[in-house]
C-alpha positions in Angstrom: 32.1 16.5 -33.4 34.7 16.4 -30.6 34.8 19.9 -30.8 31.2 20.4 -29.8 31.4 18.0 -27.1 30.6 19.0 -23.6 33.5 19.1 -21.3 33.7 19.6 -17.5 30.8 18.5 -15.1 28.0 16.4 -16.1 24.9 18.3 -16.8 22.7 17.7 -14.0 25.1 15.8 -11.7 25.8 18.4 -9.4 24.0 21.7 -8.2 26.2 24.7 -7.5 24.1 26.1 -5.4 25.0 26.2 -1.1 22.5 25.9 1.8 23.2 29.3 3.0 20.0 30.8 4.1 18.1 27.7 3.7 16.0 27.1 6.9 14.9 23.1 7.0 12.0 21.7 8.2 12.1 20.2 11.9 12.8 16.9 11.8 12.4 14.1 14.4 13.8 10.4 14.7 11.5 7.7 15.3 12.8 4.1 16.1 11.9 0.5 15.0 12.4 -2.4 16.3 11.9 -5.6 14.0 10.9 -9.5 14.6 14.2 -10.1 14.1 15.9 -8.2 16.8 16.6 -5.1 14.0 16.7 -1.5 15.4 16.9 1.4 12.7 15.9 5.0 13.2 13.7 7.1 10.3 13.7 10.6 10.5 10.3 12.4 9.4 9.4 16.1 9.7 7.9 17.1 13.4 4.5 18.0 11.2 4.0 14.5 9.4 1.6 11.8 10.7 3.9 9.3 12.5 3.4 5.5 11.2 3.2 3.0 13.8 4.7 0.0 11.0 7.7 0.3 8.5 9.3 -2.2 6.9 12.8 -3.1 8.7 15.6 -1.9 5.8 17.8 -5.3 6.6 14.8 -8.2 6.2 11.4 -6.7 5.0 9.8 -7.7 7.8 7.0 -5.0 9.3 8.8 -3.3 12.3 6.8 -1.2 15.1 7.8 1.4 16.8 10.5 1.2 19.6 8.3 3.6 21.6 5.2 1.3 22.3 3.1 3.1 20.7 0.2 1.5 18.6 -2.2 2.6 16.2 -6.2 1.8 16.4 -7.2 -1.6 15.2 -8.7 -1.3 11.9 -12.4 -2.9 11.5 -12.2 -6.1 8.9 -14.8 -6.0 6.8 -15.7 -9.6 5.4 -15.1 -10.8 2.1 -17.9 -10.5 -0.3 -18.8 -13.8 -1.9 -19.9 -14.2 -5.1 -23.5 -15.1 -3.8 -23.4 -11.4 -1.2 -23.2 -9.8 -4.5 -25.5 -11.8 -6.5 -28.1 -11.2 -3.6 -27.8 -7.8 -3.7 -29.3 -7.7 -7.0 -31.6 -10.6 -6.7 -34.2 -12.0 -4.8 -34.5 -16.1 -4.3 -37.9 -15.5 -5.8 -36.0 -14.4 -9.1 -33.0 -16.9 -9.1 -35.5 -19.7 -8.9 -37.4 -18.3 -11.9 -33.6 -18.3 -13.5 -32.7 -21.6 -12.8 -35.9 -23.3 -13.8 -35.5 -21.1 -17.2 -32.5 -22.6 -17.3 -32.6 -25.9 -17.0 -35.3 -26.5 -19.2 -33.3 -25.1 -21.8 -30.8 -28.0 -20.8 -33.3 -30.1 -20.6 -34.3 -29.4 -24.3 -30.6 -29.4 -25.3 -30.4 -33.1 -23.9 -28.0 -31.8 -21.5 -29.9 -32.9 -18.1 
């Protein structure tokens, strides 16, 4: 069995091939500035969509941009209650039909 055994470089550990001809994309370097008084640079390709928050590598807090720059305000929507759905579906007409239907059946159960 020792005989068999793989000597030398890990498999997969190390690539033997160079960066010779190898052109990279352009990058640039956007700074952060957290809550916490945190500065750290992230460097994205010159193509990519630049986020306006990242989360500061030291504390987790959200960090913006050191640059000022902001991105739109995104519309809340509200929550949907239980009843927003329920009246989707139904009108108070029919939910009063449902609730008398079911309370007599309480009502006949001893229930009410």
């Amino acid at each position: 069995m020792a005989d068999r055994a793989l000597r030398g470089m890990g498999l997969g550990a190390k690539s033997f091939e160079d960066e010779q001809g190898i052109e990279f994309a352009e990058r640039s370097r956007i700074g952060f500035d957290c809550p916490k008084g945190h500065h750290f640079e992230v460097t994205f390709a010159v193509e990519a969509d630049l986020p306006f928050e990242w989360e500061c590598k030291k504390c987790g807090l959200v960090a913006t941009r050191s640059d000022g720059t902001t991105g739109e305000a995104k519309e809340a929507k509200p929550a949907r209650t239980h009843w927003d759905m329920l009246r989707e579906r139904r009108s108070i007409p029919e939910l009063e039909d449902i609730l008398a239907e079911q309370l007599d059946k309480l009502r006949e159960q001893g229930r009410v």
